[in-house]
PyMOL CGO cylinders between C-alpha atoms (Angstrom):
from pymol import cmd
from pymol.cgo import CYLINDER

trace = [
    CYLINDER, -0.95, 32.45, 54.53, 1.11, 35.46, 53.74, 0.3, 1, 1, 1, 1, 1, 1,
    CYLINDER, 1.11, 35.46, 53.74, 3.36, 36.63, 56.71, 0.3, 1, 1, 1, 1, 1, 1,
    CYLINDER, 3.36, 36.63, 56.71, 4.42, 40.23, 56.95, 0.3, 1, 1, 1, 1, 1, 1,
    CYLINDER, 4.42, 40.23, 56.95, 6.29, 42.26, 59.23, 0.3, 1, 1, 1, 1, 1, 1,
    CYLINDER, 6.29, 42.26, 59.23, 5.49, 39.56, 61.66, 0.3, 1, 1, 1, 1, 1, 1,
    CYLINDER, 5.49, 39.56, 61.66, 1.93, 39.53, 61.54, 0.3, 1, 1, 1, 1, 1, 1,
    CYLINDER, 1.93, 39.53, 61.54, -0.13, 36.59, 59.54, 0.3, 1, 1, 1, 1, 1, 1,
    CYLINDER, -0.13, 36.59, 59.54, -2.59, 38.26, 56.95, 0.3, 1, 1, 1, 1, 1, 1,
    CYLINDER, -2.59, 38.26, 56.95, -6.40, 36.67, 56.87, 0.3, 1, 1, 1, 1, 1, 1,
    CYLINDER, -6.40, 36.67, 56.87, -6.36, 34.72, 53.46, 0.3, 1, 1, 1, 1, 1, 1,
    CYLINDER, -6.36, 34.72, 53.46, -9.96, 35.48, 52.19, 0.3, 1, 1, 1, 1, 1, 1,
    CYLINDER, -9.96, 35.48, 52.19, -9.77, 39.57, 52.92, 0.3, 1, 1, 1, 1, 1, 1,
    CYLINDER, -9.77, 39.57, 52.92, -8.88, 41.81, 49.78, 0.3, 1, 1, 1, 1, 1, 1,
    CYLINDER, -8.88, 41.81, 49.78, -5.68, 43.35, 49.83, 0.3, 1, 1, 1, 1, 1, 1,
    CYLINDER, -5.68, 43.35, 49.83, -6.00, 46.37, 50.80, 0.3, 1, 1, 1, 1, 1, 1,
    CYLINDER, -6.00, 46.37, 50.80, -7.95, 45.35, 53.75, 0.3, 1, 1, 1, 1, 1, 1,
    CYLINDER, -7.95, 45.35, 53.75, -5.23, 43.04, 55.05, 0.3, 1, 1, 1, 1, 1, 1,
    CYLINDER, -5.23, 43.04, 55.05, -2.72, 44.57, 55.16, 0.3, 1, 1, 1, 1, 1, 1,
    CYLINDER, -2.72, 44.57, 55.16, -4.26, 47.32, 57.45, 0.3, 1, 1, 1, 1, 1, 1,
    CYLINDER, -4.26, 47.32, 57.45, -3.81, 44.29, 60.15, 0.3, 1, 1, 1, 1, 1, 1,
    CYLINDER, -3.81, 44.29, 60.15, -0.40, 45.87, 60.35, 0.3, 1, 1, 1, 1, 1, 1,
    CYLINDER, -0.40, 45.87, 60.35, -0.22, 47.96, 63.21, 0.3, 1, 1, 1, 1, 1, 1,
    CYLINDER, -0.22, 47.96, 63.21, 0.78, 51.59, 61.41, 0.3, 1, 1, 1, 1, 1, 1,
    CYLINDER, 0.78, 51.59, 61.41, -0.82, 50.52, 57.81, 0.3, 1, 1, 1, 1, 1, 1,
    CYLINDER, -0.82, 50.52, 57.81, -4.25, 51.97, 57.24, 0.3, 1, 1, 1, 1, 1, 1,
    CYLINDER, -4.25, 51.97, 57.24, -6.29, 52.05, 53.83, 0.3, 1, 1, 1, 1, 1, 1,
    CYLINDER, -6.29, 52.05, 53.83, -4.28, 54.49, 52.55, 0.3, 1, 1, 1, 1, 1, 1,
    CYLINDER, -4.28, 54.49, 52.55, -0.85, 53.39, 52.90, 0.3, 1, 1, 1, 1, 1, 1,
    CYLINDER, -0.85, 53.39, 52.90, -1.80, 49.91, 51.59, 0.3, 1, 1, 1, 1, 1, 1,
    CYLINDER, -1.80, 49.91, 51.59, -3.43, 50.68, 48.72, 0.3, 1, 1, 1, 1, 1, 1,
    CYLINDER, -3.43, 50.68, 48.72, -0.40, 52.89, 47.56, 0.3, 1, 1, 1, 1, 1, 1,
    CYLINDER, -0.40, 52.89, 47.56, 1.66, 49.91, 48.80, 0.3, 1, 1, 1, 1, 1, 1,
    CYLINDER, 1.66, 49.91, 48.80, 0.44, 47.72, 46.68, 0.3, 1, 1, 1, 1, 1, 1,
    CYLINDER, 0.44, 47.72, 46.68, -0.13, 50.18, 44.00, 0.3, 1, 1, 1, 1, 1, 1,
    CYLINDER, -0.13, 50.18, 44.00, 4.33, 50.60, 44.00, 0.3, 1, 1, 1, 1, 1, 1,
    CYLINDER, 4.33, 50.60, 44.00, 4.58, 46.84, 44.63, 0.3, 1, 1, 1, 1, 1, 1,
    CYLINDER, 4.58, 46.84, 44.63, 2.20, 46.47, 41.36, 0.3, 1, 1, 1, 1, 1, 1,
    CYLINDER, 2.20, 46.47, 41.36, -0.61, 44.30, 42.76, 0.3, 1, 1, 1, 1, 1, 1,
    CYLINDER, -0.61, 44.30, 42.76, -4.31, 44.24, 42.37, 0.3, 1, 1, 1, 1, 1, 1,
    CYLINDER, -4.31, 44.24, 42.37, -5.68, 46.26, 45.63, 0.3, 1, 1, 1, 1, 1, 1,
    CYLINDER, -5.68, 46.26, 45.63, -9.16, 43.86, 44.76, 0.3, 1, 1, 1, 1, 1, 1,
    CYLINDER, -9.16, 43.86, 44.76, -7.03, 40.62, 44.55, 0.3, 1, 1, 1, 1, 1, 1,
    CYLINDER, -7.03, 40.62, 44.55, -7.15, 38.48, 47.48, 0.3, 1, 1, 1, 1, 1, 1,
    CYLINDER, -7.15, 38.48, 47.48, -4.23, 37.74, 49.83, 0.3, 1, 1, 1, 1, 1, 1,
    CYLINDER, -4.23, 37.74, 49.83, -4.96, 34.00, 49.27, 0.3, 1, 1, 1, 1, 1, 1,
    CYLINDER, -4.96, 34.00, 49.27, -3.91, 34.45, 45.51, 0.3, 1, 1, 1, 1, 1, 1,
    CYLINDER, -3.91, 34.45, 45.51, -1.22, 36.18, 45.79, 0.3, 1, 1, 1, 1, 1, 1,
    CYLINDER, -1.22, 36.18, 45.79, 2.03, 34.41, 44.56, 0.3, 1, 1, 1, 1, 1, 1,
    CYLINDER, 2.03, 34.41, 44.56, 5.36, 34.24, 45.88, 0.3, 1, 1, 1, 1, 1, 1,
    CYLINDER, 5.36, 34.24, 45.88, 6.68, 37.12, 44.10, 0.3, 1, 1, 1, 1, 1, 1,
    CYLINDER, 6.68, 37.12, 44.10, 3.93, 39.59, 45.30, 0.3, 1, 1, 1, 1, 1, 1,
    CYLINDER, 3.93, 39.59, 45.30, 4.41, 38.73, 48.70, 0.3, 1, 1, 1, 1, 1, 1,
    CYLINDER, 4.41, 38.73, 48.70, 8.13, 39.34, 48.58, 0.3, 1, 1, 1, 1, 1, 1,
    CYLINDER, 8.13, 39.34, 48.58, 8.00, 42.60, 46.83, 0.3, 1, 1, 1, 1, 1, 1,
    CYLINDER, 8.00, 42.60, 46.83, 4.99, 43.73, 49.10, 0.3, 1, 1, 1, 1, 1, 1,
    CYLINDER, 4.99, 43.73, 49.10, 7.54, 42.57, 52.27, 0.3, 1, 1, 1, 1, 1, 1,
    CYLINDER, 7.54, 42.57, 52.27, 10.66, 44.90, 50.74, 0.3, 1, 1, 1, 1, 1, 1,
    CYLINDER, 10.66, 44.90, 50.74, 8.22, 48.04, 50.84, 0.3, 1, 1, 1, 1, 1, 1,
    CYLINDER, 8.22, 48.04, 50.84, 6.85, 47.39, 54.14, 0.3, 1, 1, 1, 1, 1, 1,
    CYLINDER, 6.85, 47.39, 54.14, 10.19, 47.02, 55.20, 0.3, 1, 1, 1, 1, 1, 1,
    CYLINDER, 10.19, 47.02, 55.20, 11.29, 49.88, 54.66, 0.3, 1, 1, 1, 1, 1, 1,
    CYLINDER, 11.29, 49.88, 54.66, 8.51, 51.55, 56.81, 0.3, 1, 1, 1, 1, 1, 1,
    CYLINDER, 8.51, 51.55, 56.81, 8.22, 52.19, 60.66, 0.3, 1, 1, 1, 1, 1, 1,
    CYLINDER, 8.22, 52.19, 60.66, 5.62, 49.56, 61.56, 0.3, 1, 1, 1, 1, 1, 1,
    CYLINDER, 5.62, 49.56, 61.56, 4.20, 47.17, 64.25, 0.3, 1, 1, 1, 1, 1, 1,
    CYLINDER, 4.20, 47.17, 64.25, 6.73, 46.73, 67.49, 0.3, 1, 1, 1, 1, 1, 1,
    CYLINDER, 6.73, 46.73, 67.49, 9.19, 49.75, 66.00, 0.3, 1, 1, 1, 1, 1, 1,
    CYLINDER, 9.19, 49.75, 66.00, 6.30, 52.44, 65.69, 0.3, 1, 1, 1, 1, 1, 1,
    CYLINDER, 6.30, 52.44, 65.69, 4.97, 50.97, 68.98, 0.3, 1, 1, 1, 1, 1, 1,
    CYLINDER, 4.97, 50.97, 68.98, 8.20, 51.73, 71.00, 0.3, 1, 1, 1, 1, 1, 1,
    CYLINDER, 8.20, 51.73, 71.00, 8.21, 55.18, 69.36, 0.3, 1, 1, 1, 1, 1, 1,
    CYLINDER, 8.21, 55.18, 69.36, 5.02, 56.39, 70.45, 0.3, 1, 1, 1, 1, 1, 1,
    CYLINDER, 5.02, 56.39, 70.45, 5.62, 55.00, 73.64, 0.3, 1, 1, 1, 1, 1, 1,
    CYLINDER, 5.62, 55.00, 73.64, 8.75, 57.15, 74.03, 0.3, 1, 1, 1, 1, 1, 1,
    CYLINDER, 8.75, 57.15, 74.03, 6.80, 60.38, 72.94, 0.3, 1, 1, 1, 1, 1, 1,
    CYLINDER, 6.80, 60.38, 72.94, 4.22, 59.83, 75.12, 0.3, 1, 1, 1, 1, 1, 1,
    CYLINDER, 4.22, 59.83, 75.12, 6.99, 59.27, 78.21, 0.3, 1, 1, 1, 1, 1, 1,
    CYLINDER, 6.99, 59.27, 78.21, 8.61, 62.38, 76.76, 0.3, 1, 1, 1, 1, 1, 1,
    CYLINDER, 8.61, 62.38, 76.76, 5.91, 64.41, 77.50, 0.3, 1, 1, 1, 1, 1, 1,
    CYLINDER, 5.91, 64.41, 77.50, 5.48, 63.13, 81.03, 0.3, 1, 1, 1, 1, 1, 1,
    CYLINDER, 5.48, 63.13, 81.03, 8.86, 63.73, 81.75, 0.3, 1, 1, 1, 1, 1, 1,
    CYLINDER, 8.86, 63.73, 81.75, 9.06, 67.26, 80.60, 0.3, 1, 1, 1, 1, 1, 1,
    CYLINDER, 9.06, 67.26, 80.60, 5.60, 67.75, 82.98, 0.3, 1, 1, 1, 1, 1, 1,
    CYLINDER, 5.60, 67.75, 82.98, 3.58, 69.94, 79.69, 0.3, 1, 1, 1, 1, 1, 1,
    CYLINDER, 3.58, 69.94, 79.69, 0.31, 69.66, 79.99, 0.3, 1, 1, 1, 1, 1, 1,
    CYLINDER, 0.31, 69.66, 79.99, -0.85, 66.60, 77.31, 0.3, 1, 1, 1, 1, 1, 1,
    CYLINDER, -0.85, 66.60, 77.31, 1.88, 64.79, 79.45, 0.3, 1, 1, 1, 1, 1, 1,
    CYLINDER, 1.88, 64.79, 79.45, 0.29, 65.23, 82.78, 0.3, 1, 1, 1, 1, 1, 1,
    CYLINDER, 0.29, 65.23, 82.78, -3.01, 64.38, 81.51, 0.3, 1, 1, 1, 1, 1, 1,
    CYLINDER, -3.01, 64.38, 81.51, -1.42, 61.49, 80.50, 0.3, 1, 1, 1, 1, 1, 1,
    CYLINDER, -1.42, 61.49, 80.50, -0.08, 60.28, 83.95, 0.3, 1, 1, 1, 1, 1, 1,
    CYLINDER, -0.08, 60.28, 83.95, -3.40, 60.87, 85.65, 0.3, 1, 1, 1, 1, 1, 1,
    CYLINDER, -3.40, 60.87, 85.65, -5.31, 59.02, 83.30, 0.3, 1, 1, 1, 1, 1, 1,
    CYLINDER, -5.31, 59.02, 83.30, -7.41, 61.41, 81.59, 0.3, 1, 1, 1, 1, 1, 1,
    CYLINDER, -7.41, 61.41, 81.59, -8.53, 62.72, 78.34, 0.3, 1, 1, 1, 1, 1, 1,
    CYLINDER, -8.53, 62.72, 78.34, -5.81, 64.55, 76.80, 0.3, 1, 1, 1, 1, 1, 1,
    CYLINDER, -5.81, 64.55, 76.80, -6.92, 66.30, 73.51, 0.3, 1, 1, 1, 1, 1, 1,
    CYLINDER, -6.92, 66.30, 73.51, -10.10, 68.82, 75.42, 0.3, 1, 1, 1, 1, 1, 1,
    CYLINDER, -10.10, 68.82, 75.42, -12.39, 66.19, 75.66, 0.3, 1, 1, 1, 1, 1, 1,
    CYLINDER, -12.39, 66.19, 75.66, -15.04, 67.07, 78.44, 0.3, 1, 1, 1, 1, 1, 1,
    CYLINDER, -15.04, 67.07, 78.44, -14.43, 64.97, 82.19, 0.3, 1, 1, 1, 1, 1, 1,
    CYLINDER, -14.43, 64.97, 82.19, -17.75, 66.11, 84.43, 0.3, 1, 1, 1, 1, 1, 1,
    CYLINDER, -17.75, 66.11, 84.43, -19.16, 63.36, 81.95, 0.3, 1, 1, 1, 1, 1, 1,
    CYLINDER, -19.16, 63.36, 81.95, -18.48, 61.14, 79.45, 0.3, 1, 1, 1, 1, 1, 1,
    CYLINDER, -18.48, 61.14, 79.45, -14.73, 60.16, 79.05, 0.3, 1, 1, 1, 1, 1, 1,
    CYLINDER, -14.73, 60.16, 79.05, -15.28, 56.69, 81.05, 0.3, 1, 1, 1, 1, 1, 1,
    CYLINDER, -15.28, 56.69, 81.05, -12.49, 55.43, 78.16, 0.3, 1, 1, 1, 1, 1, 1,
    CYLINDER, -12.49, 55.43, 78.16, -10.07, 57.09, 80.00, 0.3, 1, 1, 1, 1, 1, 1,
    CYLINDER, -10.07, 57.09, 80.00, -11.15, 57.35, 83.29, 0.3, 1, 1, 1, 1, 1, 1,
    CYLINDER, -11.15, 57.35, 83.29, -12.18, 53.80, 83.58, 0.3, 1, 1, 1, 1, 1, 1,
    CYLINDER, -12.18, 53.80, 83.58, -15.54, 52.79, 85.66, 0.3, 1, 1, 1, 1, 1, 1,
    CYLINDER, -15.54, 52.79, 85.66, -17.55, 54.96, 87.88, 0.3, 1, 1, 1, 1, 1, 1,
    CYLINDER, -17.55, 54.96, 87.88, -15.99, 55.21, 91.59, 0.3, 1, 1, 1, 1, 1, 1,
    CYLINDER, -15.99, 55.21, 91.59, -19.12, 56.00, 93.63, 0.3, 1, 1, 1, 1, 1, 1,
    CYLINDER, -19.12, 56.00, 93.63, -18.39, 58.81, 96.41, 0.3, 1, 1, 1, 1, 1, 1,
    CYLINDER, -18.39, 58.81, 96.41, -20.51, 58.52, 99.53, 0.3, 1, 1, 1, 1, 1, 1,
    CYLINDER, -20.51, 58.52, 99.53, -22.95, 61.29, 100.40, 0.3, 1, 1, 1, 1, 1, 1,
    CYLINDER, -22.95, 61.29, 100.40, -22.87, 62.89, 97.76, 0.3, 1, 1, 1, 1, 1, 1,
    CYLINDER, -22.87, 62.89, 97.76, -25.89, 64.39, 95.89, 0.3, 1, 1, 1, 1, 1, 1,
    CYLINDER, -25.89, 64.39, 95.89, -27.36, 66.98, 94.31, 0.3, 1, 1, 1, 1, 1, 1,
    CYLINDER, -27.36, 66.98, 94.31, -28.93, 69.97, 95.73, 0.3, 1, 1, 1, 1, 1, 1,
    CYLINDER, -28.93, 69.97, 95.73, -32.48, 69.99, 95.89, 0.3, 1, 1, 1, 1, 1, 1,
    CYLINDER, -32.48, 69.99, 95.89, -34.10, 73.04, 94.55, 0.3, 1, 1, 1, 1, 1, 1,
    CYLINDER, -34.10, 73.04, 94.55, -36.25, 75.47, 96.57, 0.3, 1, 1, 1, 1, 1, 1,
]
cmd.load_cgo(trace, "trace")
């Protein structure tokens, strides 16, 4: 089982599709990672020798992935509640924070429905 950046890659997956188990690495980047680290994108992880791995490892390396991009997103985020902008006080209360509609939808964010006692809607006349 090939180990990279500290996360164990699925042996029978292709690999371009493993390595997007990397938190940071999507399709993209890992096909043009193993396009510079000269390995078949269609070849599985399984079959990949020693060599491969190491010089697939060296690239990655060199990128900001898994527990480092983590922490940096998490600092941007508390950035932008600290400076009190907008994105950053939809942030502390929970709620969508790119325009995304709240009278419904956006349970993702808001979590479950809290039911509020009498109230209903206004019968029509």
């Amino acid at each position: 089982m090939a180990r990279i950046a500290g996360i164990d890659l699925p042996k029978n997956k292709h690999g371009v599709i493993g390595l997007t188990y990397i938190y940071g690495i999507g399709r993209y980047t890992a096909s043009k990672i193993l396009e510079q680290a000269n390995v078949d994108p269609t070849k599985k992880i399984a079959d990949w020798n020693d060599d491969e791995i190491g010089r697939i490892r060296q690239i990655v390396q060199d990128m900001k992935v898994e527990g480092q991009l983590r922490s940096e997103v998490q600092m941007n985020i508390k950035r932008l509640m600290d400076i009190n902008c907008y994105r950053g006080q939809r942030h502390k209360r929970g709620l969508p924070v790119r325009g995304q509609r709240t009278r419904t939808n956006a349970r993702t964010r808001k979590g479950r429905k809290k039911t509020i006692a009498g109230k209903k809607k206004a019968a029509k006349k």
